[in-house]
TORSE-507224 format. One record per residue: residue number from 1; x, y, z of N, C-alpha, C in turn. Coordinates in Angstrom, 2 decimals. Atoms other than C-alpha are relative to their C-alpha. Example, Ala and Ser with C-alpha at 12.3 -4.5 7.8 and 13.67 -1.06 7.14 Angstrom:
! residues 2
REC    n      n_x      n_y      n_z     ca_x     ca_y     ca_z      c_x      c_y      c_z
REC    1     0.89    -1.19     0.00    12.30    -4.50     7.80     0.90     1.20     0.00
REC    2    -0.82    -1.19    -0.06    13.67    -1.06     7.14    -0.77     1.09     0.73
END
This chain:
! residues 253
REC    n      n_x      n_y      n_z     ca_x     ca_y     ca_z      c_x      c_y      c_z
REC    1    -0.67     1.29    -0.18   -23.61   -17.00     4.68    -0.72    -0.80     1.07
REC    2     0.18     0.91    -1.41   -24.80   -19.99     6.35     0.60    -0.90     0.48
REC    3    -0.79     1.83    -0.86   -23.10   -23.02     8.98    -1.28    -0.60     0.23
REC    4     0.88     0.79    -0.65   -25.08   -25.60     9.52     1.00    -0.31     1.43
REC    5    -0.24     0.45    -1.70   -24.86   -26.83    13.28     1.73    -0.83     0.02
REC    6    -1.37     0.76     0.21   -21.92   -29.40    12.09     1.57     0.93    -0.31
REC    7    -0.67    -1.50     0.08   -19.78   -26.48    10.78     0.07     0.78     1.00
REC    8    -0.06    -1.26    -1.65   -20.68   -24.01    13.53     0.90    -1.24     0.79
REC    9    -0.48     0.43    -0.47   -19.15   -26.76    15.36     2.08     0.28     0.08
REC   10    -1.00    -0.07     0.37   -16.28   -26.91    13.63     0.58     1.28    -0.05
REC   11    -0.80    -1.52     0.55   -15.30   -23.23    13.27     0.04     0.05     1.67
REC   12    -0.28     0.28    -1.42   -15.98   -23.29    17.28     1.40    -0.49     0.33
REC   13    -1.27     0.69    -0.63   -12.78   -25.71    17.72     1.42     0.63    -0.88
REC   14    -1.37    -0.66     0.29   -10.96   -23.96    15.37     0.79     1.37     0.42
REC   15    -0.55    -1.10    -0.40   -11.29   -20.90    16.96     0.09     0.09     1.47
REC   16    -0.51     0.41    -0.89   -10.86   -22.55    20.20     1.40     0.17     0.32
REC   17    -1.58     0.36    -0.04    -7.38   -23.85    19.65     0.93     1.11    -0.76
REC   18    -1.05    -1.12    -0.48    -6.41   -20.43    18.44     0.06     0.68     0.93
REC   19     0.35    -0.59    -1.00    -7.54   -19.11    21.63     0.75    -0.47     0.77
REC   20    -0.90     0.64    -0.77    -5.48   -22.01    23.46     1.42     0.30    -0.32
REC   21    -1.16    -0.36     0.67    -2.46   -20.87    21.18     0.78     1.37     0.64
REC   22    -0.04    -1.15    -0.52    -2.81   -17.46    22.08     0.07     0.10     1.47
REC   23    -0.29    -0.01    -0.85    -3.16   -17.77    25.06     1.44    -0.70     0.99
REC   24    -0.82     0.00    -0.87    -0.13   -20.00    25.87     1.61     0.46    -0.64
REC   25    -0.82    -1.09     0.33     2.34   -17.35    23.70     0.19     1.10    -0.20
REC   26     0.14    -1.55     0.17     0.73   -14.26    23.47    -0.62     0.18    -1.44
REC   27     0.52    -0.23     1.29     0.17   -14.44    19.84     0.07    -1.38    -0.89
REC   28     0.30     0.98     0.62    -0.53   -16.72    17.38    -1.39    -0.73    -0.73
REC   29     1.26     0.35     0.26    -4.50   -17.09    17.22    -0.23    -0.55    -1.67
REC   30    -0.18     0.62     1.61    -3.93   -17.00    13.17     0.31    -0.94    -0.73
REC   31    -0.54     1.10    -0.17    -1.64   -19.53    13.34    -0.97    -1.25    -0.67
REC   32     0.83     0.80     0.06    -4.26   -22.07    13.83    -1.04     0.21    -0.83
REC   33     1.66    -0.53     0.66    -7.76   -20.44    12.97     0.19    -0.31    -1.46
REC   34    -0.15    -0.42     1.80    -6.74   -19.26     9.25    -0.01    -1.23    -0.76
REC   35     0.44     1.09     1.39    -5.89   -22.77     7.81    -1.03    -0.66     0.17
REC   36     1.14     1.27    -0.38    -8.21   -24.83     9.40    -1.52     0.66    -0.38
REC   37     1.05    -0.48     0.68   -11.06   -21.98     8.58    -0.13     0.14    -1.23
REC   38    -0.10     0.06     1.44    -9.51   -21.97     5.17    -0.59    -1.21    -0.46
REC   39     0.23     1.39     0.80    -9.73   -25.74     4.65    -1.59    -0.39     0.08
REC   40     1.94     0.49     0.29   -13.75   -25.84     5.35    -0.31     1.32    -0.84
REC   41     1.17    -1.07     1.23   -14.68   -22.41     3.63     0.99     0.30    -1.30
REC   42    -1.08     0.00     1.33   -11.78   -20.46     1.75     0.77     1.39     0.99
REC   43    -0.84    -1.06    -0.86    -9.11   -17.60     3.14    -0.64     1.48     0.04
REC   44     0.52    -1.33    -0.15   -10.79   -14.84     2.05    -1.14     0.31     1.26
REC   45     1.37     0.34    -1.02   -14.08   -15.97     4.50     1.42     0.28     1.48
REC   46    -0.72     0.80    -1.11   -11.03   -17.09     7.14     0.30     1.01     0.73
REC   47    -0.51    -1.71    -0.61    -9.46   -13.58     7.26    -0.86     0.86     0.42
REC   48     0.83    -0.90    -0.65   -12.39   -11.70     7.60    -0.71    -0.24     1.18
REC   49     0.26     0.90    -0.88   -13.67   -14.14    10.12     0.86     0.68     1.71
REC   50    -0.62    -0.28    -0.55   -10.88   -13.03    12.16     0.62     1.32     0.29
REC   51    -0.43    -1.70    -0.20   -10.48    -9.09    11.88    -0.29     0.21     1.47
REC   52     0.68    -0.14    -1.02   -12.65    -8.88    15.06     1.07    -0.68     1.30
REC   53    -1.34     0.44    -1.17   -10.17   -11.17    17.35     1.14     0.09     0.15
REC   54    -1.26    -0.23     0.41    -7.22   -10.23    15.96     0.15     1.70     1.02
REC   55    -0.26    -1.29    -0.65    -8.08    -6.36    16.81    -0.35    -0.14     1.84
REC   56     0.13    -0.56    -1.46    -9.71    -6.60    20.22     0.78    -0.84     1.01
REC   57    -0.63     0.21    -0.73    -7.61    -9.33    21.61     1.39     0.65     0.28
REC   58    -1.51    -0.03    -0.13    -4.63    -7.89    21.06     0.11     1.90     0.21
REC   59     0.16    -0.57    -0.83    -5.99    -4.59    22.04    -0.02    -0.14     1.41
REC   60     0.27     0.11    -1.23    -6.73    -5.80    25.50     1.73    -0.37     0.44
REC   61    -1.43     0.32    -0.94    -3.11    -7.51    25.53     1.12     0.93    -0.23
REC   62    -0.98    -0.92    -0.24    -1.17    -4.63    24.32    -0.78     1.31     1.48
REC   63     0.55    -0.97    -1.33    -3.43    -2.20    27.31     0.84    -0.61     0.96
REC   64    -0.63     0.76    -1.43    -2.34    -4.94    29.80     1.77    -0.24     0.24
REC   65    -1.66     0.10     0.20     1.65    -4.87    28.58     0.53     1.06    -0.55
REC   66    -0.44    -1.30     0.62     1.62    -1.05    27.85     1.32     0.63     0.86
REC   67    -0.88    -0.42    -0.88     4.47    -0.61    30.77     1.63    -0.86    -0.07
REC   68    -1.08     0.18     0.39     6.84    -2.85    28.96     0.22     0.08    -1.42
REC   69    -0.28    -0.41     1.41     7.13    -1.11    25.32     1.76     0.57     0.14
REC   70    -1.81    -0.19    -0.20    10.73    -1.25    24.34     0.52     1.37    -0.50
REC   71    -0.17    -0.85     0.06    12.57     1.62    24.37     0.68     0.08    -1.50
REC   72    -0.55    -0.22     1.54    13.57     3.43    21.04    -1.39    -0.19    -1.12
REC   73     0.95    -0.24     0.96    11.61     3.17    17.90    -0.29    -1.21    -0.84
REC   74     0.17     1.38     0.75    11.98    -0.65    16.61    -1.72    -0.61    -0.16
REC   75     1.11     0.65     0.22     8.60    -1.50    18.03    -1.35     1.21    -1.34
REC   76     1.12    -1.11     0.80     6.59     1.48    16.07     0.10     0.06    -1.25
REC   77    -0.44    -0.34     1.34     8.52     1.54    12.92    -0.72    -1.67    -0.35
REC   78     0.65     1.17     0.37     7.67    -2.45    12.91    -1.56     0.23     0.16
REC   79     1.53    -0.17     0.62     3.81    -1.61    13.28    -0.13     0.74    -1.29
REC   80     0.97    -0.87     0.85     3.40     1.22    11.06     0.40    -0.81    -1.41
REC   81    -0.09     0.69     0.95     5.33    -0.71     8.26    -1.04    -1.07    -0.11
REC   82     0.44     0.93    -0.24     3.18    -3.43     9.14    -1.36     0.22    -0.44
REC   83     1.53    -0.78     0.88     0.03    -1.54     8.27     0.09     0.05    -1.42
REC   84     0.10    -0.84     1.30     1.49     0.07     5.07    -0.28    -1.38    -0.62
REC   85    -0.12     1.22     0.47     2.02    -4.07     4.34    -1.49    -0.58    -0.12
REC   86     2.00     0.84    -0.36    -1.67    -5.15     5.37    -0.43     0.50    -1.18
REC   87     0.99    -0.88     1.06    -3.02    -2.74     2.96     0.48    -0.32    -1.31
REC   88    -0.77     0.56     1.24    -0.80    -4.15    -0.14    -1.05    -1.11    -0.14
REC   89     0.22     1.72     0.02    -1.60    -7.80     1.19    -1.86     0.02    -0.32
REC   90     1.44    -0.16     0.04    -5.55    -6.72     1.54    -0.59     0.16    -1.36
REC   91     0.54     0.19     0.70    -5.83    -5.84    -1.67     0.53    -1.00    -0.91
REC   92    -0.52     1.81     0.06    -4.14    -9.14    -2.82    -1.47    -0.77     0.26
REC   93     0.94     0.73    -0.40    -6.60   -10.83    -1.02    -1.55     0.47    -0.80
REC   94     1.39     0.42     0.75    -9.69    -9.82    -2.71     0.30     0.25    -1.69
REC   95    -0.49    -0.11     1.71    -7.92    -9.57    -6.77     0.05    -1.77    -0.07
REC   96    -0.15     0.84    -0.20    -6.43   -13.20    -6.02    -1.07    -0.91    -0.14
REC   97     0.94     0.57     0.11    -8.45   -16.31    -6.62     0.13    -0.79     1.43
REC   98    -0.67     0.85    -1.19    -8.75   -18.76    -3.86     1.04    -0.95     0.23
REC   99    -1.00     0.85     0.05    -7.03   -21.42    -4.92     1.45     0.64     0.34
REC  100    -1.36    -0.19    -0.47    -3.78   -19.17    -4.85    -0.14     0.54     1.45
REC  101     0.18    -0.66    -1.12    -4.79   -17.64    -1.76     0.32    -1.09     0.80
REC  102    -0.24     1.71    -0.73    -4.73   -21.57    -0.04     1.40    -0.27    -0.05
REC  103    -1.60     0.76     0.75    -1.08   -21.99    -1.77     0.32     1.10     1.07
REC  104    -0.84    -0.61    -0.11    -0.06   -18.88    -0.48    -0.20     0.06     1.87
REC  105    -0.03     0.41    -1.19    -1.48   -19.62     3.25     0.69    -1.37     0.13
REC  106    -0.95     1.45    -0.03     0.19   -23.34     2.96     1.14     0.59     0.35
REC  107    -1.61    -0.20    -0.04     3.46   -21.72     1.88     0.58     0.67     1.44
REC  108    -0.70    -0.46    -1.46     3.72   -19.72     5.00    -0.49    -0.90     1.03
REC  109     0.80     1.13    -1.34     1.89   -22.02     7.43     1.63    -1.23    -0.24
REC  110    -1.01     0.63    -0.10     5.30   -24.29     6.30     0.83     0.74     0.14
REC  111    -1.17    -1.12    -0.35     7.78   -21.39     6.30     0.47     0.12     1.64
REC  112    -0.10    -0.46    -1.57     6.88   -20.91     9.95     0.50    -1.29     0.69
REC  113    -0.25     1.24    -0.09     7.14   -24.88    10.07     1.49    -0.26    -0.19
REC  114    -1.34     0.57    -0.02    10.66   -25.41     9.19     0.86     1.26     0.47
REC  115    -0.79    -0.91    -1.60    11.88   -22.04    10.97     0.42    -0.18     1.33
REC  116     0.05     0.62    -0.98    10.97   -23.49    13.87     0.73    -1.43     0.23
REC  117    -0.19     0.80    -0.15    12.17   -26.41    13.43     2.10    -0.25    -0.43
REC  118    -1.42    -0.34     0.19    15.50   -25.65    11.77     0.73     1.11     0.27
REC  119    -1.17    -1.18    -0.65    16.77   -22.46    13.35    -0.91     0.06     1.43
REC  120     0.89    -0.63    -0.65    14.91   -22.38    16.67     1.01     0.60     0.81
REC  121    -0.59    -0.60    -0.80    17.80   -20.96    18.32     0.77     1.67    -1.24
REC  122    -0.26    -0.97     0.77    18.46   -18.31    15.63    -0.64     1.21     0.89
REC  123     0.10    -0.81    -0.69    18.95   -14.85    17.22     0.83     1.28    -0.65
REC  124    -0.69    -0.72     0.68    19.53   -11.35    16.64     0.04     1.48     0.57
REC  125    -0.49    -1.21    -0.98    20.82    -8.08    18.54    -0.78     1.12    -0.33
REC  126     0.95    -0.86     0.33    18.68    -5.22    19.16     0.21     1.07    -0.98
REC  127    -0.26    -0.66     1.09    20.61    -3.54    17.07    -0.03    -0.55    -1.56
REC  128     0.55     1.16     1.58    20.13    -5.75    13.95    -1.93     0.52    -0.21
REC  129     1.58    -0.24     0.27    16.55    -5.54    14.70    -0.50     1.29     0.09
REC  130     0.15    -1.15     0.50    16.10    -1.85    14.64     0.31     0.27    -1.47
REC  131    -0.83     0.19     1.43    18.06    -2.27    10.95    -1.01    -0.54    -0.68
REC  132     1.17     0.91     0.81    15.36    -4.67    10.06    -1.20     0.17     0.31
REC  133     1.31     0.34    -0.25    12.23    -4.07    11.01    -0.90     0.83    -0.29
REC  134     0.98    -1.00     1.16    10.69    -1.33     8.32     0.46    -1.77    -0.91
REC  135     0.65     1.08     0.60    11.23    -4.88     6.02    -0.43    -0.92     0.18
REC  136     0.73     0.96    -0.17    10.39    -7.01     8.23    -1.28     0.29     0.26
REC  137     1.28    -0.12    -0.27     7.11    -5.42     9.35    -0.28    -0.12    -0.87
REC  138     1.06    -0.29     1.48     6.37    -4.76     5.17    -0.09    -1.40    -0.02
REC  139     0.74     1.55     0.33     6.56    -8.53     4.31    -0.76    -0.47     1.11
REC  140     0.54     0.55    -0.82     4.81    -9.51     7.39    -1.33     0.87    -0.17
REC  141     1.55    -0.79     0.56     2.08    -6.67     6.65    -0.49    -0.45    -1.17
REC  142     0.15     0.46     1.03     1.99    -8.30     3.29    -0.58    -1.44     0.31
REC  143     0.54     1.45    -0.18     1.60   -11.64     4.55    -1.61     0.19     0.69
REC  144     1.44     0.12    -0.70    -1.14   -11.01     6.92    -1.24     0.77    -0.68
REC  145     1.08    -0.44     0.95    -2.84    -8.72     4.29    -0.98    -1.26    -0.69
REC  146    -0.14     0.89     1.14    -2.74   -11.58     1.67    -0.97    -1.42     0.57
REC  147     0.23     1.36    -0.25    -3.14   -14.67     3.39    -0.54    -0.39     1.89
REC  148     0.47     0.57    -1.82    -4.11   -14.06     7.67     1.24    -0.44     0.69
REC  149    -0.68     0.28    -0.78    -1.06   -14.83     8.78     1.64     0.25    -0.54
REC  150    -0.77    -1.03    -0.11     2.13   -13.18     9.47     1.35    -0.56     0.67
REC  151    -1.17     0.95    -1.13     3.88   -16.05    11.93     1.53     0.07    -0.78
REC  152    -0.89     0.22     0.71     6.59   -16.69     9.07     1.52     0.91     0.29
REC  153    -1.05    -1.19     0.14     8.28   -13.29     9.58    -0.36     0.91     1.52
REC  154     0.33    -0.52    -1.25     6.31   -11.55    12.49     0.95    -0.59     1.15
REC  155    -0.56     0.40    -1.24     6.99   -13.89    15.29     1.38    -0.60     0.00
REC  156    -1.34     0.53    -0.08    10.55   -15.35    14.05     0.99     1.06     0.41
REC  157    -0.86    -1.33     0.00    11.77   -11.72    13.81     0.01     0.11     1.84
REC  158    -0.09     0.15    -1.18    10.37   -11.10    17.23     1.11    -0.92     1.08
REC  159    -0.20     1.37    -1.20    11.19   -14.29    18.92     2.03     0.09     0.04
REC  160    -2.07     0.62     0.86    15.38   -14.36    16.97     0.09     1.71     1.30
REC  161    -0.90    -0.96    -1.09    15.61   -10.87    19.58     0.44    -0.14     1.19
REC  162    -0.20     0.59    -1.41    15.06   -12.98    22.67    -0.76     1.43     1.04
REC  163     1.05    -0.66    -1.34    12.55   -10.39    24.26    -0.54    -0.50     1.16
REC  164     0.64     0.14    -1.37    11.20   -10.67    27.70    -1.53    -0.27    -0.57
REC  165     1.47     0.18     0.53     7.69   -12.14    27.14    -1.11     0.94     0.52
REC  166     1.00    -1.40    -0.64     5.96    -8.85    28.81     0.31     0.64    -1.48
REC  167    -0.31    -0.72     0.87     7.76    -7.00    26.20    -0.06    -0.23    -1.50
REC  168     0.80     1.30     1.53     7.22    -9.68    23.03    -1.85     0.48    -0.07
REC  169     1.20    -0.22     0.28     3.49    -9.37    23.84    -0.32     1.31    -0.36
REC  170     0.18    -1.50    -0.07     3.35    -5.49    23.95     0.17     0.46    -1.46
REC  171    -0.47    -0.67     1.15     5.43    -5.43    20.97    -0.94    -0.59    -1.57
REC  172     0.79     0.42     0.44     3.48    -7.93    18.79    -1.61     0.21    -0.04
REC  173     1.20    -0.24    -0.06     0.29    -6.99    20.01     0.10     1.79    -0.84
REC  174     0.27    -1.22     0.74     0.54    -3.35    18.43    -0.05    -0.11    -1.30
REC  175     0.09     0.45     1.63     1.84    -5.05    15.56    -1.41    -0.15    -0.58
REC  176     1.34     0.40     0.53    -1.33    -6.74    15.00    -1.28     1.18     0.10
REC  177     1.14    -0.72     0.23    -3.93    -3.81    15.92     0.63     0.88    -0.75
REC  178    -0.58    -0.98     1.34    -1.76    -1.60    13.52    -0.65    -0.78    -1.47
REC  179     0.63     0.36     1.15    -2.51    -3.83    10.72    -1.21    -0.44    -0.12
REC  180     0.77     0.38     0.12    -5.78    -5.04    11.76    -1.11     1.63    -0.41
REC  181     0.45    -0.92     0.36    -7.08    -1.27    11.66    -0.26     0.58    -1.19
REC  182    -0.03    -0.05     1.34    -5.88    -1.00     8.32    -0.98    -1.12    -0.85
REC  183     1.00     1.07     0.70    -7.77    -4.27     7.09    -1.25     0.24     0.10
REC  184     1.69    -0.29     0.36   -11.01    -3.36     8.15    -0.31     1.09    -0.42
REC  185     0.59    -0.79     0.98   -11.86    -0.48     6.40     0.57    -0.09    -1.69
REC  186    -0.40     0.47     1.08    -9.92    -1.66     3.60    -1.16    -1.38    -0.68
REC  187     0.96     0.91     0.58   -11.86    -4.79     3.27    -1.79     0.44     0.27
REC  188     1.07    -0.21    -0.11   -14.94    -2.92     3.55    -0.23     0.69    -1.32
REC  189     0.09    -0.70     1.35   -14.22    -0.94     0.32     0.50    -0.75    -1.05
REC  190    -0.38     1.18     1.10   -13.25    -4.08    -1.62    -0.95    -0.64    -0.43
REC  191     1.21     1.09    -0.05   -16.47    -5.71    -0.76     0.28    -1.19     0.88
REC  192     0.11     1.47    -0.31   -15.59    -8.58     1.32    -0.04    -0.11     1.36
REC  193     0.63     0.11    -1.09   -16.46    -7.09     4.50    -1.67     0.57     0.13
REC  194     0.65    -0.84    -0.12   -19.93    -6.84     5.15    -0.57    -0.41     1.58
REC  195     0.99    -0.15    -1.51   -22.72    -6.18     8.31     0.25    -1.06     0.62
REC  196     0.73     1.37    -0.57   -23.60    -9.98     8.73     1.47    -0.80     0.37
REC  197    -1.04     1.01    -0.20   -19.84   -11.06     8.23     0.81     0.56     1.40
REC  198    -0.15    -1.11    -0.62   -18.83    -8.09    10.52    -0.21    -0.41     1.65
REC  199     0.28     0.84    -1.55   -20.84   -10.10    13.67    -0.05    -0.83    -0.01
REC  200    -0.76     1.10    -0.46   -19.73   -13.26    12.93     1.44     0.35     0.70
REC  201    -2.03    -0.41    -0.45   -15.97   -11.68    13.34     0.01     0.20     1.36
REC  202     0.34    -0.70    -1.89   -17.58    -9.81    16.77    -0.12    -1.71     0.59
REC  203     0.22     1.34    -0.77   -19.01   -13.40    17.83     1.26    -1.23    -0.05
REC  204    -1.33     1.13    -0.54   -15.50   -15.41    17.06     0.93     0.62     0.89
REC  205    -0.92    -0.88    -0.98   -13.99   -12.84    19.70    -0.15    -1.27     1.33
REC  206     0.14     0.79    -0.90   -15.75   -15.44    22.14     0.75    -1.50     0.64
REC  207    -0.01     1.24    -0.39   -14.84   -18.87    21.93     1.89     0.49     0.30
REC  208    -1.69    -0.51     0.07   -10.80   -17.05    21.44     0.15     0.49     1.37
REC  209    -0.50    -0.09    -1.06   -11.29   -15.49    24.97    -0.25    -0.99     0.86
REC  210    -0.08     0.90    -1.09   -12.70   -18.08    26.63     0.97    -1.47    -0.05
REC  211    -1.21     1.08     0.17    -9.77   -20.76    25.49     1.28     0.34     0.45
REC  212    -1.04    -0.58     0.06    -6.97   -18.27    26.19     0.66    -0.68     1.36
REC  213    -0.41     0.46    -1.59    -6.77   -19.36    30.00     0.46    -1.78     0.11
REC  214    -0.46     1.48     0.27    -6.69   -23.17    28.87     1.40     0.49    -1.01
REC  215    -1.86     0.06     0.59    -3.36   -22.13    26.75     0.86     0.65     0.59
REC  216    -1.10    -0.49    -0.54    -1.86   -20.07    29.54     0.21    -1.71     1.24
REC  217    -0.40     1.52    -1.16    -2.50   -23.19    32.36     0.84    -1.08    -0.87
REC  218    -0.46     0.78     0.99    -1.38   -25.49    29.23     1.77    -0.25    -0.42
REC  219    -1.05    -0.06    -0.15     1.79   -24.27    28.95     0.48     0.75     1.20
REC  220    -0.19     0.44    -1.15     2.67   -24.25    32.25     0.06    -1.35     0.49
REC  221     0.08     1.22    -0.28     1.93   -27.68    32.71     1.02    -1.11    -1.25
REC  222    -0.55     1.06     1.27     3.26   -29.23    28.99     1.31     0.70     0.43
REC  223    -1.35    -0.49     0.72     7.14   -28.70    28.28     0.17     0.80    -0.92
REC  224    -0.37    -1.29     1.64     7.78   -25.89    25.53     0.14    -0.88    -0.76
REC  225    -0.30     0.72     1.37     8.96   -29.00    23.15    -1.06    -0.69    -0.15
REC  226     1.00     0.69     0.27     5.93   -31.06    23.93    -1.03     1.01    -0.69
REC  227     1.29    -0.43     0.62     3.43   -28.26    23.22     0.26     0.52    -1.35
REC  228    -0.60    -0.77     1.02     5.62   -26.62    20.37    -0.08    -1.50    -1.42
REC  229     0.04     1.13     0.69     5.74   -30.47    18.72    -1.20    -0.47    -0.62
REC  230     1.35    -0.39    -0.27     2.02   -30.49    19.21    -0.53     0.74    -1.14
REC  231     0.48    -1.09     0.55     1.08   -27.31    17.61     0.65    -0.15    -1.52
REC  232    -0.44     0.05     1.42     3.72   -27.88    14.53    -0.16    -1.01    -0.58
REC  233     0.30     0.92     0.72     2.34   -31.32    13.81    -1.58     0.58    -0.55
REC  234     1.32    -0.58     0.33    -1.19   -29.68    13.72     0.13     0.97    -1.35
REC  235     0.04    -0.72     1.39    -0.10   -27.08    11.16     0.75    -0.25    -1.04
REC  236    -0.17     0.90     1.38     1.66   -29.48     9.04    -0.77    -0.55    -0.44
REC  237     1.19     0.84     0.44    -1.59   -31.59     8.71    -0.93     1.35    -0.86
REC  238     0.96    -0.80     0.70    -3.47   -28.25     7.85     0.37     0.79    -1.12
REC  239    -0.16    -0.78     1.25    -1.13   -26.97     5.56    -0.04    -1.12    -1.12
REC  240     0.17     1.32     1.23    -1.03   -30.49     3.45    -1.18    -0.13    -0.48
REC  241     1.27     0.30     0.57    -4.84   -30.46     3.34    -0.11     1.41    -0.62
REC  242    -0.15    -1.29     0.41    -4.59   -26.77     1.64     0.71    -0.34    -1.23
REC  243    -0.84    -0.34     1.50    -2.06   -27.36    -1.03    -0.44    -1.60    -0.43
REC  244     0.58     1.11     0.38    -3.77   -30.89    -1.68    -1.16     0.13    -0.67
REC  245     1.01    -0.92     0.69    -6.94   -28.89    -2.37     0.43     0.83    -1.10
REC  246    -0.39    -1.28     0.58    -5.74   -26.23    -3.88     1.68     0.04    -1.69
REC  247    -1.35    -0.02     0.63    -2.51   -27.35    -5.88    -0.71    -0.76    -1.42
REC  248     0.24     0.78     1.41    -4.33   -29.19    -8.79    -0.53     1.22    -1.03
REC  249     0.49    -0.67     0.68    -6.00   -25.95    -9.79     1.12     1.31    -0.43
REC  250    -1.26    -0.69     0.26    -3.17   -23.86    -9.39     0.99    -0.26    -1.22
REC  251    -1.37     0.70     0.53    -0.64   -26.06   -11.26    -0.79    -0.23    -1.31
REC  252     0.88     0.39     0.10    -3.23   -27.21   -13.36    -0.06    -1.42    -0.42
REC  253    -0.72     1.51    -0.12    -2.46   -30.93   -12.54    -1.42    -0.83    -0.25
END
């Protein structure tokens, strides 16, 4: 694969502003990256693009938040489901054509969009969420198999428990190197990981850590509604240019 300079540019800012994302909630890098790398190449490129920052950032931030893992078994049962889900969604992702692959990143890139926007105070007792979270990790392992991103169900589930944000990151971050472990050797026996794509993924680890510190100062400084207003006008614009692409071939309009 090649970028020209204009491109390299562009994949730079996109994997910037998941770096600024990530950094000012803990998680989220996908969020951003996935459509906006979708809408210049295609999801399958987007996801593999992103195996590499997905696993080692969120290695480094579950090491650094290993002293607030919640007690009991909610957070483990939500990874390992979360794997068994990746590995469904993974091989999704390379059967799938692109076009549905675009629809089916849109559909959640809005899911997560009107969650937020219409339940953001939706909440739910730790006991609920022990109850739920072998199906919520599978569809969310499914999502992030499939399509790179997981926000829809991952972080609502999370977020609706009202965790301590030591303990959110800890718990989310396992999430993600549970299923990211599973994806890469999976997408290596599909074909759609190889060597060359392998150290692009290593080299978008960069521009993701060095943005992270501009999205922790960031929010600190913005309001939660200003930056949250922000961020969900951005991934309404990127999911409209996705199913605008993508919806004529689908439908076949």
């Amino acid at each position: 694969m090649t970028i020209d300079p204009t491109q390299f540019v562009l994949v730079f800012i996109c994997l910037a502003l998941g770096g600024v994302l990530k950094g000012a909630t803990g998680a989220g890098a996908p969020i951003l990256a996935i459509p906006a790398l979708a809408a210049m190449f295609d999801v399958k490129l987007a996801v593999v693009i992103m195996m590499m920052p997905n696993l080692l950032t969120n290695l480094w931030q579950g090491w650094r938040h290993r002293e607030h893992r919640l007690a009991g078994h909610l957070g483990w049962i939500f990874a390992v489901t979360g794997a068994l889900g990746a590995l469904a969604g993974t091989i999704m992702l390379a059967w799938l054509p692109h076009e549905a692959l675009a629809m089916i990143v849109a559909f959640a890139v809005i899911c997560y969009v009107i969650l937020r926007l219409c339940r953001p105070d939706w909440s739910l007792s730790l006991q609920a969420g022990e109850r739920l979270s072998a199906p919520a990790g599978l569809v969310a392992g499914i999502l992030q198999g499939s399509s790179g991103i997981s926000a829809p169900v991952s972080i609502t589930f999370l977020s609706a428990m009202r965790l301590d944000r030591q303990a959110y990151i800890f718990t989310i971050s396992v999430f993600f190197v549970a299923m990211t472990a599973v994806q890469i050797p999976t997408l290596g026996m599909v074909g759609l990981l190889s060597a060359p794509l392998l150290a692009i993924s290593l080299a978008a680890v960069v521009p993701i850590l060095l943005f992270m510190p501009v999205g922790t100062a960031l929010a600190q400084r913005l309001s939660p509604a200003a930056f949250d207003r922000a961020i969900l006008l951005l991934l309404i614009g990127l999911a409209l240019k996705l199913v605008f692409e993508a919806a004529p071939s689908v439908f076949g309009w």
